[in-house]
N, C-alpha and C positions, 0 to 999 in steps of 0.2 A: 584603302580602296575608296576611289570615289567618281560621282560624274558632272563633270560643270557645263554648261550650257555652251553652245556652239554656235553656228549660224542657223537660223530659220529659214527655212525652203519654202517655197512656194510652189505647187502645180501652177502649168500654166502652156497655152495653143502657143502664144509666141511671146517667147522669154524674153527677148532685148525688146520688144515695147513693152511690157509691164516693168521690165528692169528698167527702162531708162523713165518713167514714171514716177518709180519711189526714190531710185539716184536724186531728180527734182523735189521732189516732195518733202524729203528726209535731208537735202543737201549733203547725199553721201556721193559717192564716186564711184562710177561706171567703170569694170574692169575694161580694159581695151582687148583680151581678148574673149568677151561674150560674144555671143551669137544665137544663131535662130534655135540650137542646142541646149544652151546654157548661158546665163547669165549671172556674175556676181556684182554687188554694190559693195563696197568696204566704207565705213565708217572714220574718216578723217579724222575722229580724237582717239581711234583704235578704243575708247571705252566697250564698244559692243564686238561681236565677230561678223555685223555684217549681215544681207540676205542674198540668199540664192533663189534662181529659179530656170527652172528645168521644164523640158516640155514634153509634153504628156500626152495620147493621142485622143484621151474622153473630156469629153467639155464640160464645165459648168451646169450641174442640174438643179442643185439645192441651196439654200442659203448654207454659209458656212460657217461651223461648229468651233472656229476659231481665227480669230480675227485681229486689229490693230488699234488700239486707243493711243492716237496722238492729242500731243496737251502743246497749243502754239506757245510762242516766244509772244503775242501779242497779244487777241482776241481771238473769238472762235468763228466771228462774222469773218473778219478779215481774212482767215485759212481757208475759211470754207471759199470766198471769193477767188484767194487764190490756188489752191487745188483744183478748182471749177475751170481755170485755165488751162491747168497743165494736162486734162482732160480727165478729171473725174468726174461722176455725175451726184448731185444732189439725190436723197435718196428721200430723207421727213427729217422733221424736228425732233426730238423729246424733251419734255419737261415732267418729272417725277420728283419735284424737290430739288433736285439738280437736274443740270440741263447739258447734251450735246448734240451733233449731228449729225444723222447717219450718213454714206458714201458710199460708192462705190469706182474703183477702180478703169482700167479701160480694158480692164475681160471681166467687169462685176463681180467682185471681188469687197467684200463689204469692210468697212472699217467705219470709225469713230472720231470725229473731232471732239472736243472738250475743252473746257471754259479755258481761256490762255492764261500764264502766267499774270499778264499785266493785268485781269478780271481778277485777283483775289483767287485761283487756286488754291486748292491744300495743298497739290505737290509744284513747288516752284522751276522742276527741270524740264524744258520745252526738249521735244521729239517724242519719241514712242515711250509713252506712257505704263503700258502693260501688254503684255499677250492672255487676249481674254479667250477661254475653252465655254463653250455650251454643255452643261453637263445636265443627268439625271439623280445623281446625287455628288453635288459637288464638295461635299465636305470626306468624303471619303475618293474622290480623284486627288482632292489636294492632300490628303492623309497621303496618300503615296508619292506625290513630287515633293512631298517634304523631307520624306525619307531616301529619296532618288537622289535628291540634287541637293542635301543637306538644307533646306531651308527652312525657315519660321513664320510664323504666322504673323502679319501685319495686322490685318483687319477683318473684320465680319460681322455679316447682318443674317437672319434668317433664312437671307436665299443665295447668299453667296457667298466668297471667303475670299482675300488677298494675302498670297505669300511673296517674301522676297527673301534674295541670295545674300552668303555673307561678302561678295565680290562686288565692287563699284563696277558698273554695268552689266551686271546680271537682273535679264528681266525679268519683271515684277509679271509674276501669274496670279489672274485674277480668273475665278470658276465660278459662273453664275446657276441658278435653276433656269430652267426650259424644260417646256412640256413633250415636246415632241424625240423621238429615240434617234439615236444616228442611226444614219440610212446608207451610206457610203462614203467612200475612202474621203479621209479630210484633205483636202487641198492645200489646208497650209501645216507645216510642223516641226518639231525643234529635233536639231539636229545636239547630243551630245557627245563629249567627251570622256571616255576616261582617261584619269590618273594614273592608271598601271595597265592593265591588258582590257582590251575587248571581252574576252569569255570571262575572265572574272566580275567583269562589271555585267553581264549578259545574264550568269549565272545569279547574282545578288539579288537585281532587280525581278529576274522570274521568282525568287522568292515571296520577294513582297507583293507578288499579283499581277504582276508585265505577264506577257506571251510573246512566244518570239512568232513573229510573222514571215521569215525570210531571210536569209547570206546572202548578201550580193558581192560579189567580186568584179571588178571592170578597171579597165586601164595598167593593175597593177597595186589598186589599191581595194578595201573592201571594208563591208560594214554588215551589221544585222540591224534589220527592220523590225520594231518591237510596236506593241500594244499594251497602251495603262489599261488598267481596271477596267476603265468603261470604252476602251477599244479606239480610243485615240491616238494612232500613229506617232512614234520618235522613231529614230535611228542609232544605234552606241556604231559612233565612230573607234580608226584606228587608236589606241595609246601610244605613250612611251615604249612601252615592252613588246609594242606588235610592227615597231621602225616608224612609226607617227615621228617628226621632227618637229618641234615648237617653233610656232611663226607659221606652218603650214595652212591653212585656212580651209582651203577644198583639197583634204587628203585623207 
């Protein structure tokens, strides 16, 4: 039994402009048929499964507890210039030793440029860098996606930690310290898979300290809405053993 990472969803007032935002941004591909509903982007080298986004009828109140660090193909100047185009807005700088820059989306939606490739990075793969969570203690949210999603420990300082998958494009989660507690549903979150059924992977993960938040059933296909440790929304999509067919993407 096991669960591999899926597509990342997005809340969002209206899906095909924030879809067709990061389709631009990420040079992924706009499904043709998204709409004011739903929206998916698919990933041209198929490494990743892609982002969805769904529309949702509460707006934007808080900053959000989990976010996108992208690492450009060039410079961080140069994305941030051109992101500024495709209409995201400048948000500040930071410099803590290392340096990127914050953003935000066109429904404010915060993410992260970082130093480009061609700057001397540590990691030399340009696009989505990491999926970073806001935690209150982040060494025990990533004790549990290590154990969820079979992964290992990359990296860690004091106030935060980086795991990654044993699967070439399996993203890299990165959980930092923050002072302030979640206050409401996250807006963005990872959808997973499992490898044999739904409820066995449902059941596994309430073991290690998940909650289940929810069944959903719509269309003909269904899922359960879960909560890690500190109450950070995933989804266990269908498996093999619940008529999930591989290749399927939004099923």
């Amino acid at each position: 039994m096991a669960l591999q990472p899926s597509t990342l969803t997005f809340d969002t007032e209206d899906p095909l402009r924030v879809a067709s935002f990061w389709a631009a941004a990420l040079a992924f591909e706009l499904d043709p048929d998204s709409d004011g509903t739903g929206a998916y982007v698919a990933d041209p080298s198929k490494r990743t499964h892609g982002l969805y986004f769904q529309a949702v009828p509460e707006p934007k109140v808080v900053k959000n507890r989990v976010h996108l660090d992208l690492r450009p193909i060039t410079s961080m100047e140069e994305d941030v210039a051109r992101l500024r185009e495709l209409g995201a807005t400048e948000l500040r700088f930071v410099d803590e030793g290392s340096c990127w820059t914050v953003m935000a989306d066109p429904e404010g939606d915060e993410f992260c440029v970082l130093r480009g490739v061609a700057e001397g990075a540590k990691r030399d793969r340009s696009g989505v860098d990491s999926v970073v969570l806001d935690c209150g203690d982040p060494f025990r949210v990533a004790a549990f996606w290590i154990d969820a999603l079979a992964y290992r420990e990359l990296e860690r300082s004091d106030v935060g930690i980086e795991i990654v998958g044993p699967q070439d494009g399996d993203p890299m989660l990165s959980f930092v310290t923050v002072p302030e507690p979640k206050t409401v549903k996250n807006r963005i979150h990872l959808d997973v898979r499992p490898t044999g059924s739904m409820a066995a992977e449902v059941d596994r993960v309430t073991r290690l300290d998940a909650t289940v938040r929810g069944f959903i059933e719509v269309d003909g296909s269904f899922w359960t809405q879960m909560r890690d440790p500190e109450g950070n929304e995933f989804c266990v999509l269908r498996g093999p053993e619940d008529g999930w067919v591989p290749g399927e993407v939004l099923a």
